[in-house]
N, CA and C of each residue as an Amber inpcrd file, in Angstrom:
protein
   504
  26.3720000 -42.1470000 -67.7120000  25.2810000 -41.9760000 -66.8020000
  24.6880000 -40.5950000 -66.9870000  24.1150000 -40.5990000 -66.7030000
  22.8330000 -39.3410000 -67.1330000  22.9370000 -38.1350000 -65.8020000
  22.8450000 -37.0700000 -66.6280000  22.8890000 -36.2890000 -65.2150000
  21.3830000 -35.7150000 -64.6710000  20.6520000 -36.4500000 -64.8410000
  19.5580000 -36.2290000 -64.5200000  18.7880000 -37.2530000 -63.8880000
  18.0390000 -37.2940000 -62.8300000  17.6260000 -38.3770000 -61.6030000
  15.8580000 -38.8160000 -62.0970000  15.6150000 -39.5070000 -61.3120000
  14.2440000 -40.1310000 -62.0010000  13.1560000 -39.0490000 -62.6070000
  13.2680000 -38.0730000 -60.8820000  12.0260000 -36.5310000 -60.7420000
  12.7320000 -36.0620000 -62.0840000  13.7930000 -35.9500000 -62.7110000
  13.9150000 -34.9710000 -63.9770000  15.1140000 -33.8040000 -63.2880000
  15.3830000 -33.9790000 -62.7220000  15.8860000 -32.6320000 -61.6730000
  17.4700000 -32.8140000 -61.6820000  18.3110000 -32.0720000 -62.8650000
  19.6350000 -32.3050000 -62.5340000  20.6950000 -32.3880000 -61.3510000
  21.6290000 -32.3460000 -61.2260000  22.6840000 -32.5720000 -60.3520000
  22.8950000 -31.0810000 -59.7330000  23.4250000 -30.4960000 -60.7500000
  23.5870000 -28.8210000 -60.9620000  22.1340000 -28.4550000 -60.4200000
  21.1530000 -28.7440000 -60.6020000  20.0350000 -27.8390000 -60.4350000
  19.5450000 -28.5370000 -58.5990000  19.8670000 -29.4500000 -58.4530000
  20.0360000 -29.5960000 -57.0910000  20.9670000 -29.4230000 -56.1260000
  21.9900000 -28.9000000 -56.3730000  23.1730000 -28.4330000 -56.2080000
  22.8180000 -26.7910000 -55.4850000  21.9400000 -25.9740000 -57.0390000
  21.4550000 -24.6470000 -56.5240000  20.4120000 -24.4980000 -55.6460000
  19.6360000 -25.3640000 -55.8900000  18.4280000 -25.9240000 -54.5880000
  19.0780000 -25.5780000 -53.3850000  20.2600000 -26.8400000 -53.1980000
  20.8410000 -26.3980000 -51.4790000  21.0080000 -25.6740000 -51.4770000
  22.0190000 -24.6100000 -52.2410000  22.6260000 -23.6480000 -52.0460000
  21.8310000 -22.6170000 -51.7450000  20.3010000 -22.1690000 -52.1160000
  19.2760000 -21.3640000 -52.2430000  18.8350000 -22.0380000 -50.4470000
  19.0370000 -23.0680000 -50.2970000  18.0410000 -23.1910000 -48.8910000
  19.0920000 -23.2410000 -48.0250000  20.5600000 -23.0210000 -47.7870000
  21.0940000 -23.4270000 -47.2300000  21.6930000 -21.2650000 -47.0400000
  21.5790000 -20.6940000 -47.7570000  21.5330000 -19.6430000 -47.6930000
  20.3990000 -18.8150000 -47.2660000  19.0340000 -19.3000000 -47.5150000
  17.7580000 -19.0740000 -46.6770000  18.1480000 -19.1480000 -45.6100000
  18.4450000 -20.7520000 -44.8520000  18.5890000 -21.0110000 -43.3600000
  18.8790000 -20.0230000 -42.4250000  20.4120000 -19.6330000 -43.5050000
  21.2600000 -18.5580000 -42.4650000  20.5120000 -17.6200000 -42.6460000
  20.3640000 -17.0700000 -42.9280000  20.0750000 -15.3120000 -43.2030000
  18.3470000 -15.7230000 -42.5630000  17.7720000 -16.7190000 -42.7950000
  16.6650000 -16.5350000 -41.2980000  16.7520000 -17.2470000 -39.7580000
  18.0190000 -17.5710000 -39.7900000  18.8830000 -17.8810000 -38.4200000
  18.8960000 -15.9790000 -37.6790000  19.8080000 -15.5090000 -38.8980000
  20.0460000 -14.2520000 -38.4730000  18.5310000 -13.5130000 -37.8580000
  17.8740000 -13.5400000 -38.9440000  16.4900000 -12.8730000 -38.7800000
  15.6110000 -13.1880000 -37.1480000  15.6230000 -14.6040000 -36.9900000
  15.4140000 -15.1090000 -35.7500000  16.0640000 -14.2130000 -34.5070000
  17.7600000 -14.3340000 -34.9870000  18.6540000 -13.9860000 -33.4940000
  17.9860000 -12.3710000 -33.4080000  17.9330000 -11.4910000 -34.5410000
  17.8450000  -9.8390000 -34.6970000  16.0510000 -10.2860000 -34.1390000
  15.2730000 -10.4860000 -34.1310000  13.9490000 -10.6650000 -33.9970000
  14.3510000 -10.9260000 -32.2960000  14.9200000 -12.3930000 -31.8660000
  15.0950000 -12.7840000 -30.4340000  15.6990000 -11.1910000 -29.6070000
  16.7720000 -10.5910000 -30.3160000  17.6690000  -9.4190000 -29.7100000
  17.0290000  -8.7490000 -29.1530000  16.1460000  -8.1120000 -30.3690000
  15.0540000  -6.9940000 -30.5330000  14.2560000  -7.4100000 -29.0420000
  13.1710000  -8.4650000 -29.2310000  12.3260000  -8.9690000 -28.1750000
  12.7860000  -8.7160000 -26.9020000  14.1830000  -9.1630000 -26.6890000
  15.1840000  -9.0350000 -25.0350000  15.2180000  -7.8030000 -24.9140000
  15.2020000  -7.0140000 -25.9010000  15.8250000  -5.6230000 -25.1710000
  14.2950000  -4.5770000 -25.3020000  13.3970000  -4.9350000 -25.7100000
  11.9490000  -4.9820000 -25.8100000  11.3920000  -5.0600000 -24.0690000
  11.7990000  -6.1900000 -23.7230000  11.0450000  -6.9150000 -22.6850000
  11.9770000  -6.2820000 -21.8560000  13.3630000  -5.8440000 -21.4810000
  14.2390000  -5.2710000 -20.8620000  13.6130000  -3.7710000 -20.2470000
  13.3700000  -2.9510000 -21.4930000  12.8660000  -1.4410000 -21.9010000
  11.7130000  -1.4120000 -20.8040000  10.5590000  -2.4960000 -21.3290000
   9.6000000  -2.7640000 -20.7800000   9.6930000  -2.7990000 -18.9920000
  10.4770000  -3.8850000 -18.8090000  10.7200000  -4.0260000 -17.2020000
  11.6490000  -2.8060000 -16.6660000  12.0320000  -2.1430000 -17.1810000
  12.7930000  -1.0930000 -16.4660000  11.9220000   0.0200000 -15.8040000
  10.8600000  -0.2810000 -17.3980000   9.9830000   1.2240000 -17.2190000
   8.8660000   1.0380000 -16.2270000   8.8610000   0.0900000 -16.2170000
   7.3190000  -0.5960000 -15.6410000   7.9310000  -0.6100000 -13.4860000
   8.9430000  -0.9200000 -13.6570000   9.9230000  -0.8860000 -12.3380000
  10.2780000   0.9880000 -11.6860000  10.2580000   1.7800000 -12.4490000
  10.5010000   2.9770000 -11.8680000   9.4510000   3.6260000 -11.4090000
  10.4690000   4.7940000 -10.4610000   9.5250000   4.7030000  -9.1580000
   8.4560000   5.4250000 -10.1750000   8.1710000   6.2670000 -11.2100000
   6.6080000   6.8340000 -11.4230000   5.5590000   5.9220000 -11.4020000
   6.4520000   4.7890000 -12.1460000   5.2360000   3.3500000 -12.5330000
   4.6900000   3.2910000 -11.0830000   5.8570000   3.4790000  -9.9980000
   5.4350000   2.3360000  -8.6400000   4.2200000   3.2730000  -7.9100000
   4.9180000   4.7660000  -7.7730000   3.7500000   5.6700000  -7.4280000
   2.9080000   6.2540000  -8.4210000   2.7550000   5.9470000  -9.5090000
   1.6400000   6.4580000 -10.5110000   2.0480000   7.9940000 -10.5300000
   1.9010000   8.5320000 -11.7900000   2.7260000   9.4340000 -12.1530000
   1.8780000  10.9800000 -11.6410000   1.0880000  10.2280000 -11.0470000
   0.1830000  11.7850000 -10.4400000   0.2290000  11.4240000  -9.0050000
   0.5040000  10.5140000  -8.1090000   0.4550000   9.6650000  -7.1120000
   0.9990000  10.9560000  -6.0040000   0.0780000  11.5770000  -4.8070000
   0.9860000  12.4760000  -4.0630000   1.0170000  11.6560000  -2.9410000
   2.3440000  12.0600000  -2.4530000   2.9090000  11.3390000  -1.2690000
   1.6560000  11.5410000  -0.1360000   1.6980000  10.5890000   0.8590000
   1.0340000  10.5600000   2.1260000   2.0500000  10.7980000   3.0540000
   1.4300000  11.5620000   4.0770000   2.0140000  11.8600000   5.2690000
   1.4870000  10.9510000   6.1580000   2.4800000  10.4110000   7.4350000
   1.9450000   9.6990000   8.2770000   2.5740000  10.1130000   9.6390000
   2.4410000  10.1400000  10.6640000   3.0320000  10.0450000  12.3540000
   2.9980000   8.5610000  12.6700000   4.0130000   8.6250000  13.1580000
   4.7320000   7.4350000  13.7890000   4.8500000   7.4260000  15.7530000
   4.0900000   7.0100000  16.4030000   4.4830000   7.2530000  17.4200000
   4.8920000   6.1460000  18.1040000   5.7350000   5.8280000  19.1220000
   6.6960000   4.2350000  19.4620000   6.7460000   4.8110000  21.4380000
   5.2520000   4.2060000  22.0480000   5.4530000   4.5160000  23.0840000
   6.2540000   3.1930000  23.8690000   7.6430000   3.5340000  24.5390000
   8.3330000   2.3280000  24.9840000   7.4320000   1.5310000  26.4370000
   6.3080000   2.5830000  26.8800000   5.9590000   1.5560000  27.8550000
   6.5580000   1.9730000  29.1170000   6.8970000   3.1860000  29.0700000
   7.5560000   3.8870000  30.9090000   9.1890000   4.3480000  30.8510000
   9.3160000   3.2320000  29.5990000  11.2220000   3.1600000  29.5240000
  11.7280000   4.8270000  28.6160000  12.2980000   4.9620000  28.1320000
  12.2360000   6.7320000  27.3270000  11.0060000   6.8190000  27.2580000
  11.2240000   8.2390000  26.6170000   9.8320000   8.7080000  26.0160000
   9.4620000   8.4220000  24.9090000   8.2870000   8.6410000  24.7050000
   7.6140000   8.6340000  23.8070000   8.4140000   9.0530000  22.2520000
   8.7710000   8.7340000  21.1560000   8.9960000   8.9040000  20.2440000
   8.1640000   9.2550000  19.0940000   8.1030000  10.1220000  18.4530000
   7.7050000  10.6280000  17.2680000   7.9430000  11.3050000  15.8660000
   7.6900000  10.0420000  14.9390000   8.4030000  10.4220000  13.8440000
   7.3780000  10.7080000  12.7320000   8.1340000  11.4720000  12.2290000
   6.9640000  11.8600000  10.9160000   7.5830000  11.3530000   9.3460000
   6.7090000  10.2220000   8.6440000   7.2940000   9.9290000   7.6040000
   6.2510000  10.5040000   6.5550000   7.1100000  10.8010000   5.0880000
   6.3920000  10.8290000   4.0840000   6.7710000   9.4120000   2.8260000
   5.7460000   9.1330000   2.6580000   5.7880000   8.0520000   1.7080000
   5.4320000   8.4420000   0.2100000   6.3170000   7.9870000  -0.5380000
   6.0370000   8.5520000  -2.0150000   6.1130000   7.2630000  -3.1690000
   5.8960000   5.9070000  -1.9220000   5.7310000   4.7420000  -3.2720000
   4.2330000   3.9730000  -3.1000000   4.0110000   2.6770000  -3.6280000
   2.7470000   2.4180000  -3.2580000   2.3050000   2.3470000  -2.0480000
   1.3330000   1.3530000  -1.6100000   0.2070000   1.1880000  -0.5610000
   1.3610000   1.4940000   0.5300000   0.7600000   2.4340000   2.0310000
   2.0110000   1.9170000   3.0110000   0.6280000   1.3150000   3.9280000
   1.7950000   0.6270000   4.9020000   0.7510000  -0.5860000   5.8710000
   1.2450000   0.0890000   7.1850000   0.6040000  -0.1290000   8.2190000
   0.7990000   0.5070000   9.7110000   2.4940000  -0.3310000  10.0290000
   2.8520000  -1.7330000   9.5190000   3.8500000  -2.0920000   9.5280000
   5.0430000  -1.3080000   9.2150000   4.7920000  -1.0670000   7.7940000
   5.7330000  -0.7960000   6.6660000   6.5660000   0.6090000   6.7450000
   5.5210000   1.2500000   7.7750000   5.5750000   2.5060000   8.1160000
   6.3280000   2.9340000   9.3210000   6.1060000   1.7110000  10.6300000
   7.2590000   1.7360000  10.9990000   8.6330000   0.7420000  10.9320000
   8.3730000   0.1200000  10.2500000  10.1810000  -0.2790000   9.7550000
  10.4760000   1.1350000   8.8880000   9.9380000   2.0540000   8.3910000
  10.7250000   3.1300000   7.5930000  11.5270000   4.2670000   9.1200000
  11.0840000   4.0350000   9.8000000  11.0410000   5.2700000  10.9630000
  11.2870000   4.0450000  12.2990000  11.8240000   2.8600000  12.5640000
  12.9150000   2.1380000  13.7230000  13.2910000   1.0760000  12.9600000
  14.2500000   0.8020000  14.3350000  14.5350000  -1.0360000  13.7650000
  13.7960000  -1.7340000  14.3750000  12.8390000  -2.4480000  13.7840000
  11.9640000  -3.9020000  13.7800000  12.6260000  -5.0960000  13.7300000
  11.9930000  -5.7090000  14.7040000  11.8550000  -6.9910000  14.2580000
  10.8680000  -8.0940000  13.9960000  10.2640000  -8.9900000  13.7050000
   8.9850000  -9.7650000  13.9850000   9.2500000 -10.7360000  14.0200000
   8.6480000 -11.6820000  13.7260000   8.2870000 -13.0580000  13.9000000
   6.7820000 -13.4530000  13.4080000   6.8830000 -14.4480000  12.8130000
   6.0470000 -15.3540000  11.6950000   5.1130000 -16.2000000  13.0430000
   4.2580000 -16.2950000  13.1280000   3.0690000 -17.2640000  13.9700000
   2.1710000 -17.8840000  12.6630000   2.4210000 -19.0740000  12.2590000
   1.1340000 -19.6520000  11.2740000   1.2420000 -18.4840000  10.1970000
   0.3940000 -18.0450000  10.0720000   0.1210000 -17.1760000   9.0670000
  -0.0170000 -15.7270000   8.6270000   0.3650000 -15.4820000  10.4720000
   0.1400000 -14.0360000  11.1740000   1.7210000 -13.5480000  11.2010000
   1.7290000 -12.4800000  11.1200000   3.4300000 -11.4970000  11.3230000
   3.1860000 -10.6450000  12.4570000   3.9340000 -10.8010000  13.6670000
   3.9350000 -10.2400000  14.5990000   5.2770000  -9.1570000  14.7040000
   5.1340000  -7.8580000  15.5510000   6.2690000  -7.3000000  16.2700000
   6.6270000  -7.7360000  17.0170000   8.3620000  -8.3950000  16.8370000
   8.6670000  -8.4360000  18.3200000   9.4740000  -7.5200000  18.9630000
  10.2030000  -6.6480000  18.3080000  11.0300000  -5.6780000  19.0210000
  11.2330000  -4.4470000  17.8260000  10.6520000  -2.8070000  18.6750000
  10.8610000  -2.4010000  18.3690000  12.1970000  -1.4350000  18.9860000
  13.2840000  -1.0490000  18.3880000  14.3590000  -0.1720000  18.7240000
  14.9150000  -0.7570000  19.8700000  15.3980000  -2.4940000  19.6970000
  15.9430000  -2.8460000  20.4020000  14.9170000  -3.4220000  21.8530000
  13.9840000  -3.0480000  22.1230000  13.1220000  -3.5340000  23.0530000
  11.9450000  -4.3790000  22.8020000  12.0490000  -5.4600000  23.5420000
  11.5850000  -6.7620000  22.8260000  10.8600000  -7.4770000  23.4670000
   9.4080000  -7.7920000  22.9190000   8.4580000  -8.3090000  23.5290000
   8.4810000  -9.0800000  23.7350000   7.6800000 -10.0350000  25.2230000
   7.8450000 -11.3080000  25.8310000   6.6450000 -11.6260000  25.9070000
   6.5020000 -12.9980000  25.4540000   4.7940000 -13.7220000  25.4800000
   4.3980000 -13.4380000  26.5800000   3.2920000 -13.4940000  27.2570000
   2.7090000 -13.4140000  28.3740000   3.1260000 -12.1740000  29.0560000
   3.8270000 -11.3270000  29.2790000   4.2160000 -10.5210000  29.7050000
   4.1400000  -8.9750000  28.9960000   4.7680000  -8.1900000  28.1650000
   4.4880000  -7.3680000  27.7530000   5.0200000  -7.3480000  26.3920000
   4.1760000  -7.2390000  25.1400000   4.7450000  -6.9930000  23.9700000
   4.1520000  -5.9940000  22.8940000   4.2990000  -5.6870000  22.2400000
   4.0840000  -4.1360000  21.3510000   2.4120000  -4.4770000  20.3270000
   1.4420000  -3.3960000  20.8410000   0.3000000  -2.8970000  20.0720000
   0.7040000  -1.7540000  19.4430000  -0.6570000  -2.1590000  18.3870000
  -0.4930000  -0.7000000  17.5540000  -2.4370000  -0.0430000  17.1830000
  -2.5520000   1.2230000  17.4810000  -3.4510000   1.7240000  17.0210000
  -3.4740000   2.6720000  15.5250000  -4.5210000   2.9530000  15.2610000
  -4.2800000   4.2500000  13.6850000  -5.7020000   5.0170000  14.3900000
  -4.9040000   6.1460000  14.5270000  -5.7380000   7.1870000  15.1260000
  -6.6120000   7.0400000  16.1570000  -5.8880000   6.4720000  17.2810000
  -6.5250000   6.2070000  18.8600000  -7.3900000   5.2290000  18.5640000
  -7.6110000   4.2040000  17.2860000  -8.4380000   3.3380000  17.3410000
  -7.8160000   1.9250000  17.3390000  -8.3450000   0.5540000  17.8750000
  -8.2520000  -0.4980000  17.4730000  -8.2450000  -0.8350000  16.0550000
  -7.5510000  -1.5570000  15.1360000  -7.6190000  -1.5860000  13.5630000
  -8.6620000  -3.0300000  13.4090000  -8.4130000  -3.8520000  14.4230000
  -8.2080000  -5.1580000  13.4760000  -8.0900000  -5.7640000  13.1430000
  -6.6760000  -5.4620000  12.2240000  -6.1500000  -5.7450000  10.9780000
  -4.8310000  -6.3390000  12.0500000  -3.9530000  -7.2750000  11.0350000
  -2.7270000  -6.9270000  11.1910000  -1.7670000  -6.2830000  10.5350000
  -0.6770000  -5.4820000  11.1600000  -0.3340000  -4.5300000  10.7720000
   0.4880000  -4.5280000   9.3010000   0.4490000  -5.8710000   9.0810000
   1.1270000  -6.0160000   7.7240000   0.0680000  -5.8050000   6.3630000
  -1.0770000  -5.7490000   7.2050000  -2.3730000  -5.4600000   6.0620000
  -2.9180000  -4.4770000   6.2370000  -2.6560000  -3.3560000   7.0660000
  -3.5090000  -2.5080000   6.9810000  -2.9300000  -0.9790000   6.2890000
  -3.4080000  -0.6430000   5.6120000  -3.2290000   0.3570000   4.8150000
  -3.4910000   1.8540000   5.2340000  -2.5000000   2.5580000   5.1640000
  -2.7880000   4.0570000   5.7160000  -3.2480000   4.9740000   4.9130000
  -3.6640000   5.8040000   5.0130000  -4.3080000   6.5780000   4.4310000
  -3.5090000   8.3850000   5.0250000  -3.2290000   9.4890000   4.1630000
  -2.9220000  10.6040000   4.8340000  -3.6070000  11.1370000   5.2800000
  -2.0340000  11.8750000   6.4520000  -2.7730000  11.8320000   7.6980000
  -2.8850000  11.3610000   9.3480000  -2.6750000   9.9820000   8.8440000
  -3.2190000   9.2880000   9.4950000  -1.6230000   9.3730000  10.9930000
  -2.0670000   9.1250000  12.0310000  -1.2580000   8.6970000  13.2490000
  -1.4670000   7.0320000  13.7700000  -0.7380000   6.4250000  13.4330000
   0.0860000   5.6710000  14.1090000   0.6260000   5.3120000  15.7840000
   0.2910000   4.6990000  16.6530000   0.8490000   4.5820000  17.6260000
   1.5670000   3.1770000  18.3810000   2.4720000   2.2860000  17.9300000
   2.9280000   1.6200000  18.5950000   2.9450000   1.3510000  20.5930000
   2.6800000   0.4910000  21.4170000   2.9190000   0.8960000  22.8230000
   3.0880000  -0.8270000  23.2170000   4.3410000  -0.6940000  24.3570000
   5.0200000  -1.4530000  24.8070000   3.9080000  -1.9930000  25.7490000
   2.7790000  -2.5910000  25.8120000   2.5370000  -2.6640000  27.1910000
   1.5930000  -4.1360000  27.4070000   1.1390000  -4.8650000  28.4470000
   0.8830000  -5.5650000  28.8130000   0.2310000  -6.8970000  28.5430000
   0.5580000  -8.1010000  27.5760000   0.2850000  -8.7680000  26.6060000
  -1.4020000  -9.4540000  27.1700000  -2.4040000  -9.2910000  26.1350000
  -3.4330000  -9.6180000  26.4580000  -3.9320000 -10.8610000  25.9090000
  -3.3210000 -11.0380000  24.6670000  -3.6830000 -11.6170000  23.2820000
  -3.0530000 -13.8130000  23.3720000  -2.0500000 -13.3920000  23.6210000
  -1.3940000 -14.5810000  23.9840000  -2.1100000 -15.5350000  24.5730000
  -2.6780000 -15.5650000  25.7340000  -3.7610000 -16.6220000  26.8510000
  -4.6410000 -17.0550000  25.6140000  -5.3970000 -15.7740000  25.6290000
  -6.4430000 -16.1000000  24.5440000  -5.9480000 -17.0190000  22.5910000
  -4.6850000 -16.4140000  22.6260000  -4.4370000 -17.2310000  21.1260000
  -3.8610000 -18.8530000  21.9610000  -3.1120000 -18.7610000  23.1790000
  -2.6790000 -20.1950000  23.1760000  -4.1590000 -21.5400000  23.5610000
  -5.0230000 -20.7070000  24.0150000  -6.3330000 -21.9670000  24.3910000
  -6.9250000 -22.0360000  23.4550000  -6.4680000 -22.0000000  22.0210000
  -7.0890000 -22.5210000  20.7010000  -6.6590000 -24.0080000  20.7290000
């Protein structure tokens, strides 16, 4: 029998064929995994850098000053805290969960305070406003953005909002 097949192409010479592609495979298996490695620790580098705090405050980014004030409504006094913020946007919220303990509660689509420093607002009755610089915002406090400077005033006092949101 002939060692040669219809195409002309010996036994031996198809033999080195595999051996040539079967040695390709690996060594661009390898190339793949060192290429995949590379990429992970690429995309790793990437998210680390992109995650620290310069990225978060921009590397020229100067902190804002804010006042915090948490009037309880007759019960202690008046509280006043002074925070500085040195990462992104802060919100009249955000600002005070850095400076008490909060709590809220979810309505539909809205985020409410319900207790700040342990004292805790009751529908119809009395539950916690907030102004930015003796003014009405608005906003709610999970959206509104401070600017330095700016004062803050939380106050415990007499719920207005409720009547009017429940006769929707």
């Amino acid at each position: 029998m002939s060692d040669r097949t219809k195409a002309g192409v010996s036994r031996t010479e198809r033999g080195v064929e595999k051996y040539r592609m079967a040695r390709c495979d690996k060594y661009s298996g390898l190339r793949r995994m060192l290429n995949t490695s590379a990429g992970i620790l690429l995309l790793a580098f990437i998210g680390i850098s992109c995650n620290s705090p310069e990225t978060i405050a921009g590397p020229e980014a100067k902190p804002i000053n804010v006042t915090v004030q948490i009037d309880f409504g007759g019960n202690p006094e008046t509280a006043v805290r002074h925070l500085e913020w040195k990462k992104e946007k802060l919100t009249a919220l955000l600002a005070l969960q850095s400076v008490a303990e909060v709590e809220t509660h979810p309505e539909g689509s809205y985020i409410f305070v319900s207790s700040i420093d342990g004292v805790k607002g009751e529908k119809g009755k009395k539950v916690w406003y907030y102004t930015v610089n003796g003014a009405k915002s608005g906003k709610l406090a999970a959206w509104n953005e401070l600017k330095d400077g700016d004062v803050v005033r939380w106050t415990y006092t007499q719920d207005i909002c409720s009547k009017k949101v429940d006769k929707r």
